[in-house]
VEXGU-651247 format. One record per atom (N, C-alpha, C): residue in three letters; x, z, y. Coordinates in nm, 3 decimals. Each point is the difference from the previous one (the first is absolute). Layout:
<sites>
- type; u; w; v
- ALA; X; Z; Y
...
</sites>
This chain:
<sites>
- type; u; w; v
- UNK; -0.020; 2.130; -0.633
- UNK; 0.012; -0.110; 0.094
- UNK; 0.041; -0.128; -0.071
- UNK; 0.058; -0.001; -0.117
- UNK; 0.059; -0.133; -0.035
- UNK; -0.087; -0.056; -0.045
- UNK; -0.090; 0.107; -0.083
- UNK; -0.159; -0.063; -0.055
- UNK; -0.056; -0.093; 0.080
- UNK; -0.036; 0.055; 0.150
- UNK; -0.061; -0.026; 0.086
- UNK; 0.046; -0.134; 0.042
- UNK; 0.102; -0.029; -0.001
- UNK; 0.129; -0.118; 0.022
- UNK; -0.042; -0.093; -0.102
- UNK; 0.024; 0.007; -0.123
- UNK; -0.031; -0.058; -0.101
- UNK; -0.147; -0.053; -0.008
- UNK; -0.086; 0.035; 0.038
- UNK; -0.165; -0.032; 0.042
- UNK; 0.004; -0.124; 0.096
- UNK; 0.070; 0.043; 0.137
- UNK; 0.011; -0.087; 0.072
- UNK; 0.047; -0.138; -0.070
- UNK; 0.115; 0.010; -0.025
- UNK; 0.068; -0.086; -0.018
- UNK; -0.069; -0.120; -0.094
- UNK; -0.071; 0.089; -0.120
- UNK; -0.136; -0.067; -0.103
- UNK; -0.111; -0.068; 0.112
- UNK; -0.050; 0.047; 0.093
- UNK; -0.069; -0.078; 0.092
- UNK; 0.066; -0.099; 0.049
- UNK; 0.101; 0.034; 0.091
- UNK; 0.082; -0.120; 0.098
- UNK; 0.001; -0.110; -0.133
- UNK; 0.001; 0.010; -0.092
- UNK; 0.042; -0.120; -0.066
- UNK; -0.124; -0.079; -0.074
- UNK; -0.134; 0.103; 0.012
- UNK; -0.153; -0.041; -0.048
- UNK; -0.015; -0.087; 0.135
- UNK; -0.006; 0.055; 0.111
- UNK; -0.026; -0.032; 0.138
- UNK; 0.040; -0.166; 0.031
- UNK; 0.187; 0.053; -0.043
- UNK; 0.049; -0.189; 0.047
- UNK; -0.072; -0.072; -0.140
- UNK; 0.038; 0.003; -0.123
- UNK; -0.102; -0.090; -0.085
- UNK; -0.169; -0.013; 0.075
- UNK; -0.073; 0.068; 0.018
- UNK; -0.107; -0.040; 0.079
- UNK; 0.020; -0.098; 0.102
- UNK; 0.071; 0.047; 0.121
- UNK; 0.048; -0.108; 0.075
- UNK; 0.041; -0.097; -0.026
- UNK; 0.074; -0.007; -0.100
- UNK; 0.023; -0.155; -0.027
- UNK; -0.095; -0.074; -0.063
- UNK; -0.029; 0.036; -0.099
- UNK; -0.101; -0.056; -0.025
- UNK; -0.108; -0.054; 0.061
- UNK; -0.069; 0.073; 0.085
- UNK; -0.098; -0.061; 0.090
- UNK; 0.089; -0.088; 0.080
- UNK; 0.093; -0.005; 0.071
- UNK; 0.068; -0.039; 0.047
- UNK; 0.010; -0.195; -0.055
- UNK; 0.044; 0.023; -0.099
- UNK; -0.015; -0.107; -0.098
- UNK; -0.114; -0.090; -0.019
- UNK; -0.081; 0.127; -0.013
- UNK; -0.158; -0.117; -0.005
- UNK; -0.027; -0.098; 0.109
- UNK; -0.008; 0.082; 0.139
- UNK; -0.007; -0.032; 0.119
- UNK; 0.080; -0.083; 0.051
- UNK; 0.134; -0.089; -0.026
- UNK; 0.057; -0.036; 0.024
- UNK; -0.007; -0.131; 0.007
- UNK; 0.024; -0.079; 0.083
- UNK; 0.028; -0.162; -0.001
- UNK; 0.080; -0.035; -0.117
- UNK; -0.032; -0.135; -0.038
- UNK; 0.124; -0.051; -0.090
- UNK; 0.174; 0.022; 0.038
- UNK; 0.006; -0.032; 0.131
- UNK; 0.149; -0.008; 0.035
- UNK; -0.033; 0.143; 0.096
- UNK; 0.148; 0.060; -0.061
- UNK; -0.052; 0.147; 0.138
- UNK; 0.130; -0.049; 0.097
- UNK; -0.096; 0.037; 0.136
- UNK; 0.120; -0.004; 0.135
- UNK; 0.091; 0.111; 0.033
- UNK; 0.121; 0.056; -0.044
- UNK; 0.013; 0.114; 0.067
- UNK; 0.070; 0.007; 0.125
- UNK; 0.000; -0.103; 0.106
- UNK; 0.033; 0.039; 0.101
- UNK; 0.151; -0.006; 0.061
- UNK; 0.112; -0.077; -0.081
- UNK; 0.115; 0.025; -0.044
- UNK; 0.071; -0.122; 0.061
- UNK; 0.070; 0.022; 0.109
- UNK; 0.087; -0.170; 0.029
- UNK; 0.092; -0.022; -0.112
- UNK; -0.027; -0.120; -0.027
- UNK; 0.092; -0.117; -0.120
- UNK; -0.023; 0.072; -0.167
- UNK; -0.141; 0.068; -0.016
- UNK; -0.093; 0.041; -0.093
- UNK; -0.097; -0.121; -0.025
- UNK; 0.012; -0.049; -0.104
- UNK; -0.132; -0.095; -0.038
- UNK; -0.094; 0.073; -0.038
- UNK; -0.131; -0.036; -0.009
- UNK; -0.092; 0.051; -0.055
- UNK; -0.009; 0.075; -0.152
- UNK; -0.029; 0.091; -0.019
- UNK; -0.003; 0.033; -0.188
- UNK; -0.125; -0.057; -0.034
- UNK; 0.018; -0.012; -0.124
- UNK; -0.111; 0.014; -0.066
- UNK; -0.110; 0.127; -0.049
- UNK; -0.099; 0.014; 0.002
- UNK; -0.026; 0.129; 0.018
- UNK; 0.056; 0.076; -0.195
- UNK; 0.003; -0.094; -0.068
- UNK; 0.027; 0.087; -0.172
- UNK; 0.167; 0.077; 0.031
- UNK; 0.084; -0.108; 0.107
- UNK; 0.128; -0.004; -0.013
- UNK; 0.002; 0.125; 0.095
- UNK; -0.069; -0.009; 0.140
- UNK; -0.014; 0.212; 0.079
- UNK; -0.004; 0.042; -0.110
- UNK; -0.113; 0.011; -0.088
- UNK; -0.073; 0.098; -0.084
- UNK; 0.101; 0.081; -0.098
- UNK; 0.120; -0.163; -0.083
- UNK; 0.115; 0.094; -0.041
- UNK; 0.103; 0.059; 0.075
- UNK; 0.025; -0.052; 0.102
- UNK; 0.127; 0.026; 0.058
- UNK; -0.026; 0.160; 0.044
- UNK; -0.154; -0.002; 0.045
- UNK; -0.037; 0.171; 0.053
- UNK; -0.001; 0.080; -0.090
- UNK; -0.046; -0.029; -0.102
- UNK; 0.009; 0.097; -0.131
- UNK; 0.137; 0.009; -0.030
- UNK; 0.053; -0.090; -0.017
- UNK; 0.142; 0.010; -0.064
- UNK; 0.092; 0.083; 0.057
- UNK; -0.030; -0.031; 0.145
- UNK; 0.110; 0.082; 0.083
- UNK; -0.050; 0.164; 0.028
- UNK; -0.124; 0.016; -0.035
- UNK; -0.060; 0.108; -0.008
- UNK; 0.038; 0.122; -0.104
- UNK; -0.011; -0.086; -0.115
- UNK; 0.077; 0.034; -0.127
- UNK; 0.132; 0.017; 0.020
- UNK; 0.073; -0.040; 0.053
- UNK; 0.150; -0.011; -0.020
- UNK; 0.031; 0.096; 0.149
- UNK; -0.054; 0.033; 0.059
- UNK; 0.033; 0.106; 0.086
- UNK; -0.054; 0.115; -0.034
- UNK; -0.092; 0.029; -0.087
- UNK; -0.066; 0.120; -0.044
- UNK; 0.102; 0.045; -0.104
- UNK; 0.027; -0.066; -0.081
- UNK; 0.140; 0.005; -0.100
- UNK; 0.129; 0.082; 0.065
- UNK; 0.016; -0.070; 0.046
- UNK; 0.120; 0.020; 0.092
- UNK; 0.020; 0.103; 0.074
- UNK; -0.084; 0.022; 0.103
- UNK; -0.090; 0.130; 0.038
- UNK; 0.021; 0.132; -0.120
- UNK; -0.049; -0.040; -0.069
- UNK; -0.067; 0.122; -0.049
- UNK; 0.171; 0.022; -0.101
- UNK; 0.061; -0.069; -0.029
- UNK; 0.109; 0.029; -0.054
- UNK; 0.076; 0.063; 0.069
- UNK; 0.017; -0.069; 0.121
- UNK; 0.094; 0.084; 0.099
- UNK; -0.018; 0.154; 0.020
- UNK; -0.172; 0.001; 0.025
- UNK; -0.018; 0.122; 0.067
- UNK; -0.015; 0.115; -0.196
- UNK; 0.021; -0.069; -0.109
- UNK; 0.003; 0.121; -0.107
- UNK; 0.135; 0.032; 0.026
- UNK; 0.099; -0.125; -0.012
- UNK; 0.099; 0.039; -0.012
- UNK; 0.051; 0.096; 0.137
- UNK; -0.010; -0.036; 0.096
- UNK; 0.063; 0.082; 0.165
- UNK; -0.086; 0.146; -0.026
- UNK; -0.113; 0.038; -0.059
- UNK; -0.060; 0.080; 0.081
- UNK; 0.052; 0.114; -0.146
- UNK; 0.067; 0.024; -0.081
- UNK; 0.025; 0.090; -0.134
- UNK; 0.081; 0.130; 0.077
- UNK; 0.011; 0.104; -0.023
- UNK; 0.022; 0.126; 0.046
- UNK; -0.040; 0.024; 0.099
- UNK; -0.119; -0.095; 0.119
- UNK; -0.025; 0.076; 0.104
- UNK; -0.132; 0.081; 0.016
- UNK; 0.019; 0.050; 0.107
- UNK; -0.116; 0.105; 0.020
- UNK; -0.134; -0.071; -0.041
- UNK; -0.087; 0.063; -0.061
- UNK; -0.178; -0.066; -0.026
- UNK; -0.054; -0.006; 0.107
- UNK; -0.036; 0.015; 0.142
- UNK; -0.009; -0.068; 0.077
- UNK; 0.011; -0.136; 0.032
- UNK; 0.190; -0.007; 0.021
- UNK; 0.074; -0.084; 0.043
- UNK; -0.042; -0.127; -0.034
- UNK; 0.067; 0.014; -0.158
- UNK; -0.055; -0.076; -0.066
- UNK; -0.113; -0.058; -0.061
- UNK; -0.171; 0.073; 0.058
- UNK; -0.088; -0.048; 0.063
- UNK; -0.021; -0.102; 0.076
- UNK; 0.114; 0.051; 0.086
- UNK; -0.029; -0.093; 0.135
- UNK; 0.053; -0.077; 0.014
- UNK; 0.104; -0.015; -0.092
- UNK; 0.093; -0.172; -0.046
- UNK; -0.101; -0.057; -0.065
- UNK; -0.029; 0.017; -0.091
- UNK; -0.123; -0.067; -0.050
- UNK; -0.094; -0.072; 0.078
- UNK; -0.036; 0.104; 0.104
- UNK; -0.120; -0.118; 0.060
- UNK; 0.037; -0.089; 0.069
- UNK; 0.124; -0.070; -0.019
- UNK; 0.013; -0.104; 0.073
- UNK; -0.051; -0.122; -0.059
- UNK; -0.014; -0.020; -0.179
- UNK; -0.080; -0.041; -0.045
- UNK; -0.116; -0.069; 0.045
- UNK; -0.093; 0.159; 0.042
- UNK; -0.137; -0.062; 0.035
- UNK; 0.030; -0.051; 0.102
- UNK; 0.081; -0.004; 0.146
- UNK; 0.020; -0.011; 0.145
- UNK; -0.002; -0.189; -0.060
- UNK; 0.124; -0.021; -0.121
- UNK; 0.036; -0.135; 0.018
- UNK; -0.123; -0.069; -0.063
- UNK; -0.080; 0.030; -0.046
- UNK; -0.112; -0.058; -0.099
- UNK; -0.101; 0.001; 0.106
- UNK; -0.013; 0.091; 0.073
- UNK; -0.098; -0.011; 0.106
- UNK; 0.017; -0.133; 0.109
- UNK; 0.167; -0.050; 0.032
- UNK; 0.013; -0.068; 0.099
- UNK; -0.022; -0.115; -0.062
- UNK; 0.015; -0.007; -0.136
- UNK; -0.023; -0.155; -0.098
- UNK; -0.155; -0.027; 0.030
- UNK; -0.051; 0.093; -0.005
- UNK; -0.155; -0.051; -0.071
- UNK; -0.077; 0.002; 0.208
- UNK; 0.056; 0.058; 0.100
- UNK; -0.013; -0.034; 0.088
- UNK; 0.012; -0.138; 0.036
- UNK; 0.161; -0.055; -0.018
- UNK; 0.094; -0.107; 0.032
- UNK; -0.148; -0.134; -0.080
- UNK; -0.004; 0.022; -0.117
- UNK; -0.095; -0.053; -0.046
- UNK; -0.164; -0.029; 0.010
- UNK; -0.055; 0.097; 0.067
- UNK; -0.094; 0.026; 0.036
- UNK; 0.000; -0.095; 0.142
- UNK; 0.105; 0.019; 0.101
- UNK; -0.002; -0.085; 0.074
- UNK; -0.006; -0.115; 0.026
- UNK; 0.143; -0.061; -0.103
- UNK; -0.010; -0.137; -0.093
- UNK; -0.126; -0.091; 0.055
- UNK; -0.109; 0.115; -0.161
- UNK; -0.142; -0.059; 0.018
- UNK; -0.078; -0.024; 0.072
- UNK; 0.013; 0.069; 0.143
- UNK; -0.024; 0.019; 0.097
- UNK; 0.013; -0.124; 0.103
- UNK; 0.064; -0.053; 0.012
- UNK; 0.112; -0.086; 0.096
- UNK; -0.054; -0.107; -0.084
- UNK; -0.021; -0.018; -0.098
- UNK; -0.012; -0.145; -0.093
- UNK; -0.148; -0.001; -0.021
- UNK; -0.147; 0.120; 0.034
- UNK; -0.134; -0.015; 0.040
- UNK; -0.011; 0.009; 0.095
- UNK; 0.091; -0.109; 0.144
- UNK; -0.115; 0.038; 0.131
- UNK; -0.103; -0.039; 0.024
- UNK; -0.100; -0.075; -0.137
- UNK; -0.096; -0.053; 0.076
- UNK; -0.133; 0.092; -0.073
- UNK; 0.029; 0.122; -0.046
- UNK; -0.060; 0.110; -0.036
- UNK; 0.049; 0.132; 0.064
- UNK; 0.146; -0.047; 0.053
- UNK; 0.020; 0.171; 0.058
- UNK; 0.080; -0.019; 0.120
- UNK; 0.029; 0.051; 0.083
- UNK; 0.067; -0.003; 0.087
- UNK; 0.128; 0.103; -0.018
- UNK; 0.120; -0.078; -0.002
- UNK; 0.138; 0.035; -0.006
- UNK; 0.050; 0.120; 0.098
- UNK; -0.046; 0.009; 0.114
- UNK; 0.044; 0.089; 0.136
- UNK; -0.056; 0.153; -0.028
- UNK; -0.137; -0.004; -0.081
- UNK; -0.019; 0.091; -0.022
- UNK; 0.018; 0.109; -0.120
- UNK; 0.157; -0.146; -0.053
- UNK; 0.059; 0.129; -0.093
- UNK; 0.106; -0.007; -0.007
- UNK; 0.078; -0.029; 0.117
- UNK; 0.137; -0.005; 0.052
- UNK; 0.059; 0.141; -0.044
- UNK; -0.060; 0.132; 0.030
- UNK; 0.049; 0.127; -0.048
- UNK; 0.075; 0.015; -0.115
- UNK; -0.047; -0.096; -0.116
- UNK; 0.031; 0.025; -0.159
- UNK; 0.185; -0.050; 0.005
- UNK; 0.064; -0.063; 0.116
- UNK; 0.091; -0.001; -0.038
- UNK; 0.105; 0.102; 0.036
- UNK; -0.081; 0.105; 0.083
- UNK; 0.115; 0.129; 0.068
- UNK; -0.015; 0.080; -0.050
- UNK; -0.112; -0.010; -0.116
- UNK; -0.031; 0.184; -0.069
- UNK; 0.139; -0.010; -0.114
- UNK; 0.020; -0.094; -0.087
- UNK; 0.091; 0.035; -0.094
- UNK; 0.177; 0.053; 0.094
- UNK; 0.013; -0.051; 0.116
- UNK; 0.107; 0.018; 0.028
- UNK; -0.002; 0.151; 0.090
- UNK; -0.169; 0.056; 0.090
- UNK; 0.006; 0.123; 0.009
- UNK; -0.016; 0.106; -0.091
- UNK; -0.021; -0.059; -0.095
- UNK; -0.011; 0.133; -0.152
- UNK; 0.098; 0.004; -0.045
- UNK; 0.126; -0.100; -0.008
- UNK; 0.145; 0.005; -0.043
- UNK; 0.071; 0.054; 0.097
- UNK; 0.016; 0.015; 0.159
- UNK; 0.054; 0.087; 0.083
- UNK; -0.077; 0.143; -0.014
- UNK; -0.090; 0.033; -0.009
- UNK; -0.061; 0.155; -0.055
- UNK; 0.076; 0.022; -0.082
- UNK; -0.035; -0.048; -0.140
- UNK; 0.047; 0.035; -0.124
- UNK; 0.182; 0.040; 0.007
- UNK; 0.050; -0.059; 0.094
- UNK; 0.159; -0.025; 0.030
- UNK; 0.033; 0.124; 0.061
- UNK; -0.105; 0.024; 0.155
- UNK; 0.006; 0.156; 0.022
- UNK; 0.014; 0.107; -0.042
- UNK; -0.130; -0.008; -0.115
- UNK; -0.003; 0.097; -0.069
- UNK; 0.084; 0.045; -0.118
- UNK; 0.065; -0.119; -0.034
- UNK; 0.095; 0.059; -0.084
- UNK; 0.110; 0.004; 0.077
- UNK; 0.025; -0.007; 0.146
- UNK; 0.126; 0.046; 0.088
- UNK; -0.073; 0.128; -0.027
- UNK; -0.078; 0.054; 0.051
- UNK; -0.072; 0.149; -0.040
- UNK; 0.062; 0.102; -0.104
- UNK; -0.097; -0.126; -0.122
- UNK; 0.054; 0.123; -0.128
- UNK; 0.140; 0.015; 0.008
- UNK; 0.100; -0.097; 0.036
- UNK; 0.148; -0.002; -0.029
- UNK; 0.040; 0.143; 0.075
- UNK; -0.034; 0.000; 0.070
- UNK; 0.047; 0.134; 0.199
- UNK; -0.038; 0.059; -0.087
- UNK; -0.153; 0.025; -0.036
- UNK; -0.061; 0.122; -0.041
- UNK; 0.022; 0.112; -0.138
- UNK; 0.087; -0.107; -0.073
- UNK; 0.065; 0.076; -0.096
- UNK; 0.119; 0.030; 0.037
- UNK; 0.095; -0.042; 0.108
- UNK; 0.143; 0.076; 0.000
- UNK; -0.036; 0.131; 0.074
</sites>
């Protein structure tokens, strides 16, 4: 399973680089995100700030969860892991939307309103389920 984890996690992070990137291309000079007493970005200045913070939570992330997850069950600690992909998934969503919201005159925004509830219903699953494994091993 951790294999399996570890795969993911190599995607979630092919996936958001894809997304951004296109993301990037597609983009106006100044991006809008929607934000009271937010000025406009520039789209190079999104481009680092998303990566950067992308990077620096994957770091962080992934430190936490080597360090927290050492003597536990291979499962468990499976399934700490994928929170990883859960948070990389909501980036490259969060982003995806972004692009979204800043092409309405190629796409329509309403019809991808969804992309902002999946990262936060895959992080209440993922939360379950490791209320799960926790029960399920005592």
């Amino acid at each position: 399973m951790v294999k399996a984890i570890k795969v993911f996690n190599s995607i979630s992070v092919f996936l958001f680089s894809v997304i951004l990137l296109l993301v990037y291309a597609y983009l106006p000079i100044m991006v809008d995100l929607n934000v009271e007493g937010l000025q406009d970005l520039h789209k190079q200045t999104f481009f680092y700030y998303a990566f950067g913070s992308f990077v620096l939570v994957n770091v962080l992330i992934r430190l936490g969860v080597t360090l927290g997850s050492r003597g536990l069950d291979e499962n468990l600690s499976a399934w700490i892991r994928a929170i990883l992909f859960i948070i990389n998934f909501y980036f490259a969503s969060m982003v995806g939307f972004i692009g979204v919201i800043n092409n309405t005159g190629h796409i329509n925004p309403d019809s991808y309103a969804y992309l902002n509830y999946l990262g936060p219903l895959f992080l209440v699953i993922w939360l379950l389920g490791l209320i799960f494994f926790i029960f399920k091993k005592r």
